[in-house]
LODRENRO-774041 format. One line per field, with one value per residue: x, y, z of N, C-alpha, C in turn; residue number from 1. Coordinates in steps of 0.05 Angstrom, whole numbers, plus 32768, in hexadecimal, padded with zeros to 4 digits. Example, Ala and Ser with C-alpha at 12.3 -4.5 7.8 and 13.67 -1.06 7.14 Angstrom:
n_X: 8108/8101;
n_Y: 7F8E/7FD3;
n_Z: 809C/808E;
ca_X: 80F6/8111;
ca_Y: 7FA6/7FEB;
ca_Z: 809C/808F;
c_X: 8108/8102;
c_Y: 7FBE/8001;
c_Z: 809C/809D;
k: 1/2;
END
This chain:
n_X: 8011/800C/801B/7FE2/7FBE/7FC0/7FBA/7F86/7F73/7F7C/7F57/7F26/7F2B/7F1F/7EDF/7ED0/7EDB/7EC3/7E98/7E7A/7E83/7E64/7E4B/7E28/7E37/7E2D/7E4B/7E44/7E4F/7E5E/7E7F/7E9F/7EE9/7EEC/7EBD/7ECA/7F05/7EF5/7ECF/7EF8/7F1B/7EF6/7EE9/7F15/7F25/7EF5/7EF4/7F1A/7F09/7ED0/7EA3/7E70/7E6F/7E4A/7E3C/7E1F/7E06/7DEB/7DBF/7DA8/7D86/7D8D/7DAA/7DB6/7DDB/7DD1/7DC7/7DE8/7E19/7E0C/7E11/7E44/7E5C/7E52/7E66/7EA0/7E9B/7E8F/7EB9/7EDD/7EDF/7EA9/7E72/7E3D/7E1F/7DF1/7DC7/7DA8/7D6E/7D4F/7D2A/7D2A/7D0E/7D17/7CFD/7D10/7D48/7D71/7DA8/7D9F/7D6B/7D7E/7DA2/7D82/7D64/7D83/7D9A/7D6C/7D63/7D92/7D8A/7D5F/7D70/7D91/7D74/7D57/7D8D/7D90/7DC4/7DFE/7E14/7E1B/7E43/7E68/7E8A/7EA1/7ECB/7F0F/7F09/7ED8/7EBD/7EDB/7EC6/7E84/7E8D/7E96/7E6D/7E42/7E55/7E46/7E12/7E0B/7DF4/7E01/7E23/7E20/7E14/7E3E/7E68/7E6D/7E6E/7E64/7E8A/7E75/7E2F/7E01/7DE0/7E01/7E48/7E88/7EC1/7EE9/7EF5/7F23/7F44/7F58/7F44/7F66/7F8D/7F63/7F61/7F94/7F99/7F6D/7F86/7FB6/7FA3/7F8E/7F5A/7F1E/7F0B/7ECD/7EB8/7E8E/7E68/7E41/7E5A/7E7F/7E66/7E4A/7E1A/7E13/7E18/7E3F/7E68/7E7B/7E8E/7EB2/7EDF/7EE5/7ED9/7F01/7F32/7F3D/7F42/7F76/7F97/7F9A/7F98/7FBC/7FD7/7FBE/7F7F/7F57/7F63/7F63/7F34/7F1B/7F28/7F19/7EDB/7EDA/7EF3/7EBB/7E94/7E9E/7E91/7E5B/7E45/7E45/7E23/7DFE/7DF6/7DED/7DB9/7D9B/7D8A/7D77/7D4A/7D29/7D15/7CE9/7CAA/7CA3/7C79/7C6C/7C8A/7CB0/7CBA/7CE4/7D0C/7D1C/7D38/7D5A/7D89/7DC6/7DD0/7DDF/7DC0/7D94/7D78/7D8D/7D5C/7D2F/7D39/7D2F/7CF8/7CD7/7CDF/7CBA/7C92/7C82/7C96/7CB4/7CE9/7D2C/7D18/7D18/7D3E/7D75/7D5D/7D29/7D2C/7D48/7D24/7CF2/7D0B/7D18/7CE1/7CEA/7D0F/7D16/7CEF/7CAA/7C7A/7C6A/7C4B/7C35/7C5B/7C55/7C6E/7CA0/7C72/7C40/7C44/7C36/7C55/7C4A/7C52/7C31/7C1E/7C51/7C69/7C7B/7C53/7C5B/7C2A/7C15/7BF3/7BC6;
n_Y: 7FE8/8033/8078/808F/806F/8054/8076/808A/8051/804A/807B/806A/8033/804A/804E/802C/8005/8013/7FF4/7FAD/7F6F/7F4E/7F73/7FA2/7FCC/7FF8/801B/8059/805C/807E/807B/8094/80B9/80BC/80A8/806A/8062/8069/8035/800A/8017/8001/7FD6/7FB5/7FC5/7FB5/7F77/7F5F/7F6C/7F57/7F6D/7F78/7F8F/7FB5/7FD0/8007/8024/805D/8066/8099/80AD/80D7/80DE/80C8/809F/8086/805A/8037/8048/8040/7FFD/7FFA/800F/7FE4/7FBA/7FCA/7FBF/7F95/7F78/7F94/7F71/7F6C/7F52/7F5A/7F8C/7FC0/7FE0/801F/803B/8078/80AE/80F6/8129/8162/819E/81BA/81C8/81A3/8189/8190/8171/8141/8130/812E/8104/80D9/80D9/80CA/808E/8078/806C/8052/802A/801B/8003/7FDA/7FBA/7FAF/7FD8/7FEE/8022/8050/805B/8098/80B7/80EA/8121/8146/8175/8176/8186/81BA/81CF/81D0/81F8/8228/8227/8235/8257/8281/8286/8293/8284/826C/825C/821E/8209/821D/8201/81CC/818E/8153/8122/80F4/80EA/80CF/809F/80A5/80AC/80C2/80BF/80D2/8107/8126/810F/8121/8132/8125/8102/80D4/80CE/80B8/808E/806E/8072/8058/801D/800D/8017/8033/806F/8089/80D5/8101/811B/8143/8160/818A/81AB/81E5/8200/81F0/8203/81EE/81DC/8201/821D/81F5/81F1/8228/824F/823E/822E/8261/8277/825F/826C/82AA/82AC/8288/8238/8204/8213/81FD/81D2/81F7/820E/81DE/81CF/81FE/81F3/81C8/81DF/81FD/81DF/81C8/81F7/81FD/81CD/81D4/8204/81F7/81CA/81EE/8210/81E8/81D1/81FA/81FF/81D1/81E2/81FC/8217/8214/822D/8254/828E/82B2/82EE/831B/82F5/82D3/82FD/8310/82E2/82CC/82DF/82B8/828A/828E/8298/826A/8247/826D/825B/8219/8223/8230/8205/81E1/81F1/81E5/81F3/81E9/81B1/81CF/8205/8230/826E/829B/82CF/82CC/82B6/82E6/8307/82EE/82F8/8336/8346/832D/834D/837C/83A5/83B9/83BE/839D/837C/8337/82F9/82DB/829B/8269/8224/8236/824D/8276/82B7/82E0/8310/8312/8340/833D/8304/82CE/82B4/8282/8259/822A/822C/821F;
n_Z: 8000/7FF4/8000/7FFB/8003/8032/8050/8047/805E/8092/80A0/8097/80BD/80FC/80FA/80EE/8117/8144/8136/813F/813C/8101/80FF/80CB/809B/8068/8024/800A/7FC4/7F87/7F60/7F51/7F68/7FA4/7FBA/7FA8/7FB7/7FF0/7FF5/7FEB/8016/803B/8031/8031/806F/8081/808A/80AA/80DB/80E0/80C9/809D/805D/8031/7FEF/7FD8/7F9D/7F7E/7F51/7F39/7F0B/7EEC/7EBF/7E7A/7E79/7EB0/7EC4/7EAD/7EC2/7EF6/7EF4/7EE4/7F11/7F37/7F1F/7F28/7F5D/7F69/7F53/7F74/7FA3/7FC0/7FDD/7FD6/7FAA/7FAB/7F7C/7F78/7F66/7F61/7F60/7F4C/7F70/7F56/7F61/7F8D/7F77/7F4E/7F6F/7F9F/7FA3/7F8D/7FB5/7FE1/7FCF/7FCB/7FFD/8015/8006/800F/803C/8049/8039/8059/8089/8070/806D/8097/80A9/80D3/80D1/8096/806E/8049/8014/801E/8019/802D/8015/7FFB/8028/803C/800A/801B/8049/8035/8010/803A/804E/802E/8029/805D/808B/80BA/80F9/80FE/80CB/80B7/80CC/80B3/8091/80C1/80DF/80EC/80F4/8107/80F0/80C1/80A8/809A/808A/8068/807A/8082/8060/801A/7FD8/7FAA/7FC9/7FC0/7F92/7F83/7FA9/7F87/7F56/7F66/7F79/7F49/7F33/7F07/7F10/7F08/7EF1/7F01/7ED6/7EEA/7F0C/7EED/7EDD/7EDF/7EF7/7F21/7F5F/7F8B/7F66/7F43/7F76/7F80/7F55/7F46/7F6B/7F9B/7F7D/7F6D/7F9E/7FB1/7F99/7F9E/7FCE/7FE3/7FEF/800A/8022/801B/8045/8071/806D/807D/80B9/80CB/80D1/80EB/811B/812B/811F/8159/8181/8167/817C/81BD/81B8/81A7/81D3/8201/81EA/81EB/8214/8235/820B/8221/8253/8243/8226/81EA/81CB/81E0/81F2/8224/8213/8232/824E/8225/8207/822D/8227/8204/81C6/81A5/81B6/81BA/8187/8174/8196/817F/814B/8153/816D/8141/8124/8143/813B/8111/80DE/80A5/8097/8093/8081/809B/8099/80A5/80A9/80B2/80E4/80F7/80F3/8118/814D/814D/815D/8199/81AB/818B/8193/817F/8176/8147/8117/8110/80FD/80BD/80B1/8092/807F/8094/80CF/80FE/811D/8152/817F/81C2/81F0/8207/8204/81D9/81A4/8180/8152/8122/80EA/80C4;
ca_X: 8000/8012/8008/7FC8/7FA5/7FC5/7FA9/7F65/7F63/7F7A/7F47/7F0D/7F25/7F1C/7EC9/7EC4/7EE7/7EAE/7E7D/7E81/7E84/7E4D/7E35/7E1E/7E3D/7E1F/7E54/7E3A/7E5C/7E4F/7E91/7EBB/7EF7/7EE0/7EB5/7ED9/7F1A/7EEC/7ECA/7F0B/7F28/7EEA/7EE9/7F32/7F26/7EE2/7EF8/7F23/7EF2/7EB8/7E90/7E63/7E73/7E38/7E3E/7E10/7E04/7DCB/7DB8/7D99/7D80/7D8E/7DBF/7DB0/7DF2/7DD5/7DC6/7DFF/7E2E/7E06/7E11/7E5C/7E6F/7E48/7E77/7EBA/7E99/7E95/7EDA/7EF6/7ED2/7E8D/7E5B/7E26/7E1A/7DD3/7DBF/7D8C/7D62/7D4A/7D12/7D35/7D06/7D21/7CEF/7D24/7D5C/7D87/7DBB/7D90/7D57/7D8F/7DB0/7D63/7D53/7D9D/7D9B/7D5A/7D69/7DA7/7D78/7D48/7D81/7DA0/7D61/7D5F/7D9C/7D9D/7DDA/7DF8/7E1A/7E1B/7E66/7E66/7EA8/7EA8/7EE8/7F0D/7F01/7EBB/7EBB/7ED9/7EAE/7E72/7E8E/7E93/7E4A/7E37/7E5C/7E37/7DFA/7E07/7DDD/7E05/7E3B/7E11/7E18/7E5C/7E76/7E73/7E5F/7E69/7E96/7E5A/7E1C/7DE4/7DE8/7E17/7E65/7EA0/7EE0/7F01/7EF5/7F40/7F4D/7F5A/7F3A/7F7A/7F8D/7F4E/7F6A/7FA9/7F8C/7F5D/7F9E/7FCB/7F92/7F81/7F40/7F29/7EF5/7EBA/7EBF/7E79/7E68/7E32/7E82/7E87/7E48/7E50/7E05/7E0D/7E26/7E59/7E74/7E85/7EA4/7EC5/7EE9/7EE9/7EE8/7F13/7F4B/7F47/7F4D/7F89/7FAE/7F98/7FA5/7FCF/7FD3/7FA9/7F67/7F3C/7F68/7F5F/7F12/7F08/7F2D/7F02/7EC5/7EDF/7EEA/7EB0/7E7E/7E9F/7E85/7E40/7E38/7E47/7E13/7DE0/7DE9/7DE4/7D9C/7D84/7D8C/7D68/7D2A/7D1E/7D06/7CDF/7C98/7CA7/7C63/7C67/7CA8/7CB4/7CD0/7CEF/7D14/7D2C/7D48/7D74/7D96/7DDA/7DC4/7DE0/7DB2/7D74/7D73/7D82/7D3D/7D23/7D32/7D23/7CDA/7CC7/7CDB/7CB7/7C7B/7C70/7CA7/7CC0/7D0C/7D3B/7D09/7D27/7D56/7D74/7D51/7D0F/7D36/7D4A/7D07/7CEC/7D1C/7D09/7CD3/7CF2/7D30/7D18/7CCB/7CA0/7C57/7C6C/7C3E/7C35/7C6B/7C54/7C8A/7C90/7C66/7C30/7C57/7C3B/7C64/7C43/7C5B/7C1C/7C23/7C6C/7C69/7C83/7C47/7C58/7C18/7C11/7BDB/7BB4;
ca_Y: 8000/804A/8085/809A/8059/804A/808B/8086/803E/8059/808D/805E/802F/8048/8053/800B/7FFC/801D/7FE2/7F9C/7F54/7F47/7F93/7FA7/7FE7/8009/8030/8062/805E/808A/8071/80B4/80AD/80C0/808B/8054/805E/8059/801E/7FF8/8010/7FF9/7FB1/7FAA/7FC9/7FAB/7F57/7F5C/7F78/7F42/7F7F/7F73/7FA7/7FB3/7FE8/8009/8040/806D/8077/80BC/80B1/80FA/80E3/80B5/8086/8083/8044/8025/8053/802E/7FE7/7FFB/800B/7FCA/7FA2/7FCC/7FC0/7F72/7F6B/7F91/7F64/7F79/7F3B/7F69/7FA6/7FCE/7FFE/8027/804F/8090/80C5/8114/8141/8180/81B7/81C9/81BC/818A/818D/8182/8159/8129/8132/8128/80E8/80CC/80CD/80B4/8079/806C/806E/8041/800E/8009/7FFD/7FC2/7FA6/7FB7/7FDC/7FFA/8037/8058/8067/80A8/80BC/810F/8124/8164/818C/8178/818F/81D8/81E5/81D4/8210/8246/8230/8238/8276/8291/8280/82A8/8271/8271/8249/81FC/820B/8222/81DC/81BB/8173/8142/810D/80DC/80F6/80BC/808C/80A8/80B2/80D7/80B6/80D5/8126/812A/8109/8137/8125/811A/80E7/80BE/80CD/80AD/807A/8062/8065/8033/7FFE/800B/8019/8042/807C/80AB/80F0/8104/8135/8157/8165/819C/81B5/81FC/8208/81E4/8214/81E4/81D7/8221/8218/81DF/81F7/8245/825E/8235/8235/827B/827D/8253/827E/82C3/82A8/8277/8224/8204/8223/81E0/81CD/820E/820F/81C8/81D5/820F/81DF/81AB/81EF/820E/81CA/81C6/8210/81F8/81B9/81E7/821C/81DF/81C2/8204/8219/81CE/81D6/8211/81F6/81BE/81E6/8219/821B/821D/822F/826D/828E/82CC/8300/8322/82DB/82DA/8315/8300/82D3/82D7/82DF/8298/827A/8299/8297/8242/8248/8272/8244/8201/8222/8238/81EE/81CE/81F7/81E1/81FB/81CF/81AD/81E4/8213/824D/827C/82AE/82E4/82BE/82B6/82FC/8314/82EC/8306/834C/8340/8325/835B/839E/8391/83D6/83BC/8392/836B/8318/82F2/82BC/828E/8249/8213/8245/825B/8291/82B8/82FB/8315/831E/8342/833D/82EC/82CF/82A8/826C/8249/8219/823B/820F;
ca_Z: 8000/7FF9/8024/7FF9/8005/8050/8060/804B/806C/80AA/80A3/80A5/80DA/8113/80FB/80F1/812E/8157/8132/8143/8129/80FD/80F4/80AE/808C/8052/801F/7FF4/7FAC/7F7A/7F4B/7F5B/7F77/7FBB/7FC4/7F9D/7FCA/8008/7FEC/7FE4/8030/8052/802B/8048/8084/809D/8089/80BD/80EC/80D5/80BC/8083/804D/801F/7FE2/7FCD/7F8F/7F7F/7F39/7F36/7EF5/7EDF/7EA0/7E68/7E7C/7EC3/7ED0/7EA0/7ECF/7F09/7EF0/7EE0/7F2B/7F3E/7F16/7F2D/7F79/7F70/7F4C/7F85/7FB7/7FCE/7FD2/7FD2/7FAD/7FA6/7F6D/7F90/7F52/7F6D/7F59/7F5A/7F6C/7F49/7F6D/7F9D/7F63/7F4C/7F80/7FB6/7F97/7F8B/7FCC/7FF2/7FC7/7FD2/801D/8023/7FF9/8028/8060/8047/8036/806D/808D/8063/8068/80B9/80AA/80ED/80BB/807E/8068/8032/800F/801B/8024/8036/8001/7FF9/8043/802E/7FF8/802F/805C/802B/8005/8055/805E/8011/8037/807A/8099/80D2/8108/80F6/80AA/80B1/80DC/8098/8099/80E2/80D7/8100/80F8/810D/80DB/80AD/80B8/808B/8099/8063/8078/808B/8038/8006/7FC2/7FA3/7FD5/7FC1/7F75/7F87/7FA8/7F70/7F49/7F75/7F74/7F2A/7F30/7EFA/7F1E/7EFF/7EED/7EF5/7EBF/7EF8/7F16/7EE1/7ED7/7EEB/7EF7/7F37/7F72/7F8A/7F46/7F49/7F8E/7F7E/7F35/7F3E/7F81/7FA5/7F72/7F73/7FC0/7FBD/7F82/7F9E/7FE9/7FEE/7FED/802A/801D/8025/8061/8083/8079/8094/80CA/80D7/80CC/80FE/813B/812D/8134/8177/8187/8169/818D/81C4/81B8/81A7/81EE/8214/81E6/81EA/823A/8236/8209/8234/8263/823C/8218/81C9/81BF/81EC/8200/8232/820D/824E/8255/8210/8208/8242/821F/81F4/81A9/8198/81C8/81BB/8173/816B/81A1/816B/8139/815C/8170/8129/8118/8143/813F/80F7/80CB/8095/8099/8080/8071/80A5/8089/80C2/80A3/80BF/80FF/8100/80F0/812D/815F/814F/817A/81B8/81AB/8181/819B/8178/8169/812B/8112/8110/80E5/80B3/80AB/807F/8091/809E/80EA/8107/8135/815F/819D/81D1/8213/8219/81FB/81C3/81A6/8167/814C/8106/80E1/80A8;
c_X: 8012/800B/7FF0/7FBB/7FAA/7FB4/7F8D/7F55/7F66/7F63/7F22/7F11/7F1E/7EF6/7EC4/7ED6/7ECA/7E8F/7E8A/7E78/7E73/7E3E/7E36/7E25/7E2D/7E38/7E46/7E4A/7E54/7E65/7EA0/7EC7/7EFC/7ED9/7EC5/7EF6/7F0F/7EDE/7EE0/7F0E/7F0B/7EE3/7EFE/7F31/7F0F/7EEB/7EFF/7F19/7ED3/7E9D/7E86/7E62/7E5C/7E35/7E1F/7E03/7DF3/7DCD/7D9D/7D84/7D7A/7D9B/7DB8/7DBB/7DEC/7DD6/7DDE/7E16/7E2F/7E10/7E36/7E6D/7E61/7E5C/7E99/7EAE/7EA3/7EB0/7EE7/7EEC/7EBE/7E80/7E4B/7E24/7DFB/7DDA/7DA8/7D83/7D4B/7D33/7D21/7D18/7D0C/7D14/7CFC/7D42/7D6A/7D93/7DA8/7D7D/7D6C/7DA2/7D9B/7D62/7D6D/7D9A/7D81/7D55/7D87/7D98/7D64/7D5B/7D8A/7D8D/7D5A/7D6D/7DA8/7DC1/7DDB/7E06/7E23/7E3A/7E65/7E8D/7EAD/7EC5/7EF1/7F0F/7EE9/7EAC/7EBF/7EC5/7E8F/7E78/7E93/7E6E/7E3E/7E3D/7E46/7E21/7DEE/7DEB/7DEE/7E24/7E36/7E1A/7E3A/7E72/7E79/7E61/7E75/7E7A/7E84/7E45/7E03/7DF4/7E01/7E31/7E75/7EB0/7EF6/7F09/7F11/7F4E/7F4D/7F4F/7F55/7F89/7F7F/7F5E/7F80/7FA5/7F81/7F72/7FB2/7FBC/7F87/7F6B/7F39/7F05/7EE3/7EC0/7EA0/7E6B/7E58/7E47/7E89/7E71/7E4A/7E3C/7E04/7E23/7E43/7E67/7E85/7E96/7EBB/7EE4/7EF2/7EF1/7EFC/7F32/7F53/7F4E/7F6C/7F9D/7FAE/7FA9/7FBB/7FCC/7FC5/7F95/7F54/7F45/7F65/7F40/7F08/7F14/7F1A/7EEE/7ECC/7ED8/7ECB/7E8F/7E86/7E8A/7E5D/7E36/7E3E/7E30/7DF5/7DDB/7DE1/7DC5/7D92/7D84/7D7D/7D4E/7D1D/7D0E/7CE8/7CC1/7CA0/7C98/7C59/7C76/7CA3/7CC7/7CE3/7D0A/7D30/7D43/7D5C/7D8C/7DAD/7DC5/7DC1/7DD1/7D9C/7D77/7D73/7D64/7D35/7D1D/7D20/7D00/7CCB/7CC8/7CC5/7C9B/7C63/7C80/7CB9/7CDC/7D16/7D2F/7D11/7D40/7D5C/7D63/7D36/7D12/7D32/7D30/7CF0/7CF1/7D17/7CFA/7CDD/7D05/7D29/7CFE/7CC5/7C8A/7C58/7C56/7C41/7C4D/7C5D/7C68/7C82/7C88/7C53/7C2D/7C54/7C3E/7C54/7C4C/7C47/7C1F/7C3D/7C73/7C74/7C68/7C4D/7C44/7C18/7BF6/7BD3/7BC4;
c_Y: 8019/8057/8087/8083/8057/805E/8089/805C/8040/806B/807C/8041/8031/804D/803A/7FF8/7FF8/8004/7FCB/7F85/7F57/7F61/7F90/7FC0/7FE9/8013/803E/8068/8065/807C/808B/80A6/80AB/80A9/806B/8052/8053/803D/8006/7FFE/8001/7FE2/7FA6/7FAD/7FAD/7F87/7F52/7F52/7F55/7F50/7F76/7F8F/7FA2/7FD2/7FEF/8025/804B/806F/8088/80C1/80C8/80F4/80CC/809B/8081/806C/802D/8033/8036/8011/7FE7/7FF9/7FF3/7FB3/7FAD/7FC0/7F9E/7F65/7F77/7F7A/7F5D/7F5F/7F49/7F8A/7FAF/7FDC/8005/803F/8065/80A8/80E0/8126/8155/819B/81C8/81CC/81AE/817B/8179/8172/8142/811F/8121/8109/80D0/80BB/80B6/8095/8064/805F/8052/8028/7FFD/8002/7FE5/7FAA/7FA9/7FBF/7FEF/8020/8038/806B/807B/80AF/80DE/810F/8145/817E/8194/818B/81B6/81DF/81E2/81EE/8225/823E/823B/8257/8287/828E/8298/8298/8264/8255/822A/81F9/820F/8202/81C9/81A2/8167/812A/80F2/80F1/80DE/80A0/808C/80B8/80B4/80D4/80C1/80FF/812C/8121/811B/8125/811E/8106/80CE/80BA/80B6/8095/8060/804E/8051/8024/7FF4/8004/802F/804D/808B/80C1/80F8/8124/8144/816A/8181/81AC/81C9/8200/81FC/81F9/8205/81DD/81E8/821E/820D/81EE/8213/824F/8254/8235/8251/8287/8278/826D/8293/82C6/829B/825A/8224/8210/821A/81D9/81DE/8210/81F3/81C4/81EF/81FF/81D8/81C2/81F9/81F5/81C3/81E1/8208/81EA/81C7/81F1/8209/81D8/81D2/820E/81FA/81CF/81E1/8211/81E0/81BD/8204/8204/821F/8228/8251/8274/82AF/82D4/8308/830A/82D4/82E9/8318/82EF/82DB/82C9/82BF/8289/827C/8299/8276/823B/824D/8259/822A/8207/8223/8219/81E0/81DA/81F2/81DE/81DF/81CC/81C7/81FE/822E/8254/8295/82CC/82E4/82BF/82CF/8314/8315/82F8/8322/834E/8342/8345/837F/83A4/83BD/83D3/83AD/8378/8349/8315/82D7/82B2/8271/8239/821F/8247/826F/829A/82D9/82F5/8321/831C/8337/8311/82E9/82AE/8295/825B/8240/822B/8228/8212;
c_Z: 8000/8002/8019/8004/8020/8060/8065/805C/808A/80B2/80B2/80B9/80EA/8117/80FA/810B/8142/814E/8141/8134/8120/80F0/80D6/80AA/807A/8048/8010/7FDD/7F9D/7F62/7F4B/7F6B/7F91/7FC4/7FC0/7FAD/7FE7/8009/7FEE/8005/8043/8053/8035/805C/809D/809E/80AA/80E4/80F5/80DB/80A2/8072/8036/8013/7FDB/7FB3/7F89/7F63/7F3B/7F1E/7EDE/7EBD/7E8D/7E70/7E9B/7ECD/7EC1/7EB2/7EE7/7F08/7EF3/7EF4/7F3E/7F32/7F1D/7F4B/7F7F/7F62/7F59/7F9B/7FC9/7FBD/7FD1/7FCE/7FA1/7F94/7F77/7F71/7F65/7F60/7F63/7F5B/7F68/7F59/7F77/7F8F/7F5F/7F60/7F9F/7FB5/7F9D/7FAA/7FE4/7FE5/7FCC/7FEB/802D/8012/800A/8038/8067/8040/804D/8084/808A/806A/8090/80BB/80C6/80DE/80A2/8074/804E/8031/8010/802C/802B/8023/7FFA/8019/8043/801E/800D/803A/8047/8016/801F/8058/803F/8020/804E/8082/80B2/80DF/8101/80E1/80AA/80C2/80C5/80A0/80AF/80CB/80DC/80FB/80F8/80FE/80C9/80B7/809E/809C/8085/805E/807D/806F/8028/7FED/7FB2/7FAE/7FC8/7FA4/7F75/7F94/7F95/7F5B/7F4D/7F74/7F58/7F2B/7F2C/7F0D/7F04/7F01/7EEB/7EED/7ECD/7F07/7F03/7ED1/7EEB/7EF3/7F17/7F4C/7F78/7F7C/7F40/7F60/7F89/7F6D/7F31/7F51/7F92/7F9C/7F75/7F8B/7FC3/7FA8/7F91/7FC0/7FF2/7FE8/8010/8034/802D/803F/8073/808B/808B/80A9/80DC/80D7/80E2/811D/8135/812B/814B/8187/8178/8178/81A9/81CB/81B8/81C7/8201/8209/81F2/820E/823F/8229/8215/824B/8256/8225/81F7/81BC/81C8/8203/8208/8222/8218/8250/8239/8209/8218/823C/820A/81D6/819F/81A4/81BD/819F/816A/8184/818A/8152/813D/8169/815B/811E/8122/8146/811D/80DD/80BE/8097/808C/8078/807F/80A2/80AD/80BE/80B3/80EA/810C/8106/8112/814F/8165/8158/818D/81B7/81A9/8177/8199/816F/8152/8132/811C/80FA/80DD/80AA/8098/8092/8098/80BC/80E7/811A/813C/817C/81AD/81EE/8223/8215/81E3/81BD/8184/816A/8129/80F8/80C3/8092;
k: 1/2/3/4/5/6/7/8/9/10/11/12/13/14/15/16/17/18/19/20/21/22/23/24/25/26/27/28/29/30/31/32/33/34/35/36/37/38/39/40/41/42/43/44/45/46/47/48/49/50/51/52/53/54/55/56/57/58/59/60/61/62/63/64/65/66/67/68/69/70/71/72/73/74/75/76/77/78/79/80/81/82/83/84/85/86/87/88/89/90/91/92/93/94/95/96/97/98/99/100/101/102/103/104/105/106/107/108/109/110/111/112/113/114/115/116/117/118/119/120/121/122/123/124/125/126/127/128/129/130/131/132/133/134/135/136/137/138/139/140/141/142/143/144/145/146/147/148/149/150/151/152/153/154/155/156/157/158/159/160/161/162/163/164/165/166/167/168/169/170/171/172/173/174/175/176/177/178/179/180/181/182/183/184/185/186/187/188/189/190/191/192/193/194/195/196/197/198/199/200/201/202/203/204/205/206/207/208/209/210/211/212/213/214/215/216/217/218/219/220/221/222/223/224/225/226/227/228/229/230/231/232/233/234/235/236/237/238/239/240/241/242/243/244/245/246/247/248/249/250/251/252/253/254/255/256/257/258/259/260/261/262/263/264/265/266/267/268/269/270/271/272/273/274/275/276/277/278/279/280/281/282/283/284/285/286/287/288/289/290/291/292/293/294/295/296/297/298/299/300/301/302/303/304/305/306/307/308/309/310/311/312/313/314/315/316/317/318/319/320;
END
């Protein structure tokens, strides 16, 4: 082995350590060299172990060649060694666009597999670049400290063992085992925000700034979900004891900003408001109330969440 490959099987070790005999993995393989490097360390890694490695790829069915792609990393998966690999065919809902349609119908196709196959996790190949361009779409966003933490290395089900990998690692990789990867043409499709990230602004960070762009941002990523998980346990402390349905202004207003605004959030969620659907603008809107309180009206929010402040209260109700 060489360092690219030692590294990335080092990398996912110590996640399949934490299973035991007999467990059931999940990978997700798309045929990039991302996945296809982690695919290979976690068939060497888990034997060992007496983990059950089971691939599995999504056709999206967005491209003509999709499902002949699909078939293709089904037959690199079982000539590297995978007794069992899934093609999971998928429905994009486009509404919300491409990107995320495909992103939404992906995960819950994971979800529902490993479900299935009682897997105990779902192994994805994002690495640290994919991890940078996360924290500056987050920071283009200004959606805040959560958004800016990038993606968890563990998050429930699913775990990213190779956010510390550089995509050229995986490249190199691919290349010492000769196994030939995808280039997928959605990869250079400028119409896609991170595509742009990826291809335009990042190079131009590194030329204009310096080398160590991606490693600088996911390093910011990594401190700055400490400082959220953080700020999460001090609000979630603090809604445990509180009404969501009808909060003392007075009380509020007491509180440091970062506190009282993930309240905010987490009441408008749970008073109706659809996943994702609050922007801080919505937030900030709310707050105005509790904060820079002058007779303003009711707020309708998504999810039909309406928020008025009566007699010194902060009152959220669902509305038809």
């Amino acid at each position: 082995m060489t360092d690219a490959t030692v590294a990335i099987r080092n990398a996912v070790k110590p996640f399949l350590q934490q299973c035991e005999a007999g467990d059931v993995v999940l990978v997700a393989v798309s045929g990039g060299a991302d996945s296809l490097a982690l695919a290979y360390a976690i068939l060497k890694e888990s034997g060992p172990l007496a983990i059950t490695a089971v691939a599995v790829t999504i056709d999206h069915q967005l491209q003509e060649i999709s499902a002949v792609q699909a078939e293709k990393v089904q037959q690199q998966l079982e000539d590297m060694g995978y007794l069992k690999v899934i093609i999971e065919k998928v429905i994009v809902d486009t509404k919300s666009g491409i990107e995320a349609g495909a992103r939404d119908a992906r995960y819950q196709a994971l979800r529902e597999c490993a479900v299935k196959e009682n897997a105990r996790k779902i192994f994805l190949g994002h690495t640290r670049d994919d991890q940078a361009e996360t924290v500056l779409l987050g920071l283009a966003r200004g959606s805040g400290t959560r958004s800016l933490s990038g993606m968890a290395s563990e998050n429930g089900l699913y775990v990213r063992p190779l956010l510390g990998i550089t995509r050229a690692q995986t490249v190199l990789a691919c290349e010492e085992i000769a196994i030939e990867f995808w280039n997928d043409p959605h990869n250079m499709n400028s119409d896609f925000s991170r595509v742009r990230v990826r291809n335009e602004v990042l190079p131009l960070m590194e030329e204009k700034i310096g080398p160590g762009i991606s490693a600088a941002l996911s390093r910011s990523a990594s401190l700055l979900r400490d400082d959220a998980d953080a700020l999460d346990s001090i609000a979630d402390a603090a809604i445990s004891h509180l009404d969501l349905t009808d909060l003392d202004c007075e009380s509020l207003g007491e509180l440091s900003r970062a506190i009282r605004t993930r309240i905010i959030r987490t009441a408008l969620y749970a008073a109706g408001a659809p996943s994702g659907s609050i922007t801080w603008d919505h937030v900030a809107a709310v707050e105005a109330l509790i904060t820079h309180w002058h007779g303003q009206g009711a707020l309708s929010l998504p999810g039909g969440v309406k928020v008025e402040r009566i007699s010194g209260r902060l009152s959220l109700l669902a509305q038809p």
